[in-house]
GUVEX-814274 format. One record per residue (C-alpha): residue number from 1; residue in three letters; y negated, x negated, z. Coordinates in Angstrom, 2 decimals, m for minus. Layout:
<sites>
SITE     n   res         Y         X         Z
SITE   NUM   ALA         Y         X         Z
...
</sites>
This chain:
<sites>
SITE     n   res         Y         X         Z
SITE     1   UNK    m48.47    m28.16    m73.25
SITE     2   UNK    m45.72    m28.20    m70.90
SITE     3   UNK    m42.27    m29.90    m71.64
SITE     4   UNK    m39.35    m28.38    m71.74
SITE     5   UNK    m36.70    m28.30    m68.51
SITE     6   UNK    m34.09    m30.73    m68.65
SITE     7   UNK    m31.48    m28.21    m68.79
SITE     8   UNK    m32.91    m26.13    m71.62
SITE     9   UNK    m33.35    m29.27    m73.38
SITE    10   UNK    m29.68    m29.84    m73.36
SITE    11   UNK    m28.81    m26.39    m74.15
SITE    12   UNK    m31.09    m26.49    m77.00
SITE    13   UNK    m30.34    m30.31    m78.40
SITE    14   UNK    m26.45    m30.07    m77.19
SITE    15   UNK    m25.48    m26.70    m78.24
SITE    16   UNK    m26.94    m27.75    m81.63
SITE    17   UNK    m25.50    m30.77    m82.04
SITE    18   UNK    m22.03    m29.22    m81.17
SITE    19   UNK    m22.73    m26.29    m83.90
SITE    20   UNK    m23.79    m28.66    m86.14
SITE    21   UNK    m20.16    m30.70    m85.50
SITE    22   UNK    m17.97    m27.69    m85.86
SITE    23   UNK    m19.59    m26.76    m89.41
SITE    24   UNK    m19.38    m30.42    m90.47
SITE    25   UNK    m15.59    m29.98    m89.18
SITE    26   UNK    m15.18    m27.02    m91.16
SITE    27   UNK    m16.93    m28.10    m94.37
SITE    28   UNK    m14.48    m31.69    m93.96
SITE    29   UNK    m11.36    m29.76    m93.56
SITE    30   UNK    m12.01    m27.08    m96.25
SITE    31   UNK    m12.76    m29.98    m99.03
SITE    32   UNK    m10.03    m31.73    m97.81
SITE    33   UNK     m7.53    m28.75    m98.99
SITE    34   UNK     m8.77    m29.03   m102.65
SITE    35   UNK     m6.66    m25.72   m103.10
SITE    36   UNK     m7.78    m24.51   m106.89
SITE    37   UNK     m9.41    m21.17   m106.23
SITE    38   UNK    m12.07    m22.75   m103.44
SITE    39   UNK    m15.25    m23.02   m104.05
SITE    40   UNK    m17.42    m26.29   m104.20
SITE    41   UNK    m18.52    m26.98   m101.18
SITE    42   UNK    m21.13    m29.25    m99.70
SITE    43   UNK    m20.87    m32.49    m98.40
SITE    44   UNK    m20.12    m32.58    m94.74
SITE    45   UNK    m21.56    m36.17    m94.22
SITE    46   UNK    m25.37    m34.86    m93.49
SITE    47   UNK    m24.13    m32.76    m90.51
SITE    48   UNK    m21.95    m35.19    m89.01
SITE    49   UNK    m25.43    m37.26    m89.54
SITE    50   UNK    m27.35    m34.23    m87.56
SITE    51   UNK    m24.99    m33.97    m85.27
SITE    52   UNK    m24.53    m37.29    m84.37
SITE    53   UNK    m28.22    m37.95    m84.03
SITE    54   UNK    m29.00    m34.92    m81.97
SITE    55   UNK    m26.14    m35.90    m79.52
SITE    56   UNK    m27.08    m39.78    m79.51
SITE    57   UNK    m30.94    m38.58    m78.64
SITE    58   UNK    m30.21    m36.57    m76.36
SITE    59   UNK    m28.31    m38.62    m74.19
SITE    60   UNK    m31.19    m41.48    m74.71
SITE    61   UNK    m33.87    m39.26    m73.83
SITE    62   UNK    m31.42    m38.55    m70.35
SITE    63   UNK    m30.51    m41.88    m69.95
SITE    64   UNK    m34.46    m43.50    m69.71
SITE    65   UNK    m35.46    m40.48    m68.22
SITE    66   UNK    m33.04    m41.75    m65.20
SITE    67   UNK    m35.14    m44.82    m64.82
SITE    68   UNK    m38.40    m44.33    m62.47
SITE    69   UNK    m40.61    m45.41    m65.18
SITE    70   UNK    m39.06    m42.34    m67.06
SITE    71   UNK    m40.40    m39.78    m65.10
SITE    72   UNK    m44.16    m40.97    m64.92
SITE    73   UNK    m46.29    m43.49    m66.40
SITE    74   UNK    m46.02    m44.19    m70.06
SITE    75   UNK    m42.68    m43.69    m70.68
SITE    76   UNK    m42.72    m40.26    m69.21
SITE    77   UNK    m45.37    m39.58    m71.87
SITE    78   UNK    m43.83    m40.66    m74.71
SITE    79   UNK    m40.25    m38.61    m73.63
SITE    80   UNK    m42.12    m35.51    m72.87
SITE    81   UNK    m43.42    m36.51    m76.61
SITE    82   UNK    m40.36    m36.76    m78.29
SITE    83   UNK    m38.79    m33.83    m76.02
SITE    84   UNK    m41.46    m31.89    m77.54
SITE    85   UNK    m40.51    m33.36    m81.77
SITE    86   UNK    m37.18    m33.10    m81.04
SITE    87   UNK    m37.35    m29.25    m79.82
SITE    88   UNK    m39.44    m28.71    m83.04
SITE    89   UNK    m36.77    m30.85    m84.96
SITE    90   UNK    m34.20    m28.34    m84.15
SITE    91   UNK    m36.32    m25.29    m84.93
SITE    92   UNK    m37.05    m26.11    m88.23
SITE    93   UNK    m33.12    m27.58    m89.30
SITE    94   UNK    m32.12    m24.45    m87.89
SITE    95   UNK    m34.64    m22.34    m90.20
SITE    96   UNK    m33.99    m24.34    m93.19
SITE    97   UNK    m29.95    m23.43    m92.91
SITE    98   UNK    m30.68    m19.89    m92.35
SITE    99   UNK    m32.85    m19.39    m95.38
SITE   100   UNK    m30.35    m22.16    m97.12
SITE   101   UNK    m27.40    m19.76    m96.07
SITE   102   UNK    m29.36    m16.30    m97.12
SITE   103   UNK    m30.70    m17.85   m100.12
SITE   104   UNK    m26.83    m19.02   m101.36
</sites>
């Protein structure tokens, strides 16, 4: 199974993670307003959470794969591994909010 670029990696994994930190933004500003007539919204902790990780992961999975063990060898392995989790990760967070978001 081949692994995923670098740069659509970090398309994929950033533009997420920056999505994922302007509707945390949104759903932190819009319960801070506690204006009468708004609705109950969620909690925008487990976003910041997503977002947060994604970004953090990301820049990890960069980081090691700067080293020359991270391009072959074991560690190259186990990054093209978790390149792989991570892209299916993202897949299914993003299917779960758009059935979550047709569903409410």
């Amino acid at each position: 199974m081949p692994t995923p670029s670098p740069a659509l990696e970090g398309v994929v994994t950033g533009g997420s993670a920056l999505l994922w930190y302007a509707l945390a933004t949104l759903l932190y500003l819009e319960n801070q307003a506690e204006e009468p007539w708004d609705p109950d919204y969620p909690s925008e902790r487990p976003f910041f959470l997503l977002a947060y990780t994604a970004g953090a992961s990301l820049l990890l999975t960069w980081g090691l794969r700067s080293l020359p063990a991270g391009r072959t060898g074991l560690l190259g392995r186990i990054l093209d591994r978790v390149t792989r989790i991570r892209a299916a990760a993202v897949a299914v967070i993003w299917a779960a909010l758009v059935v979550a978001a047709i569903v409410t």
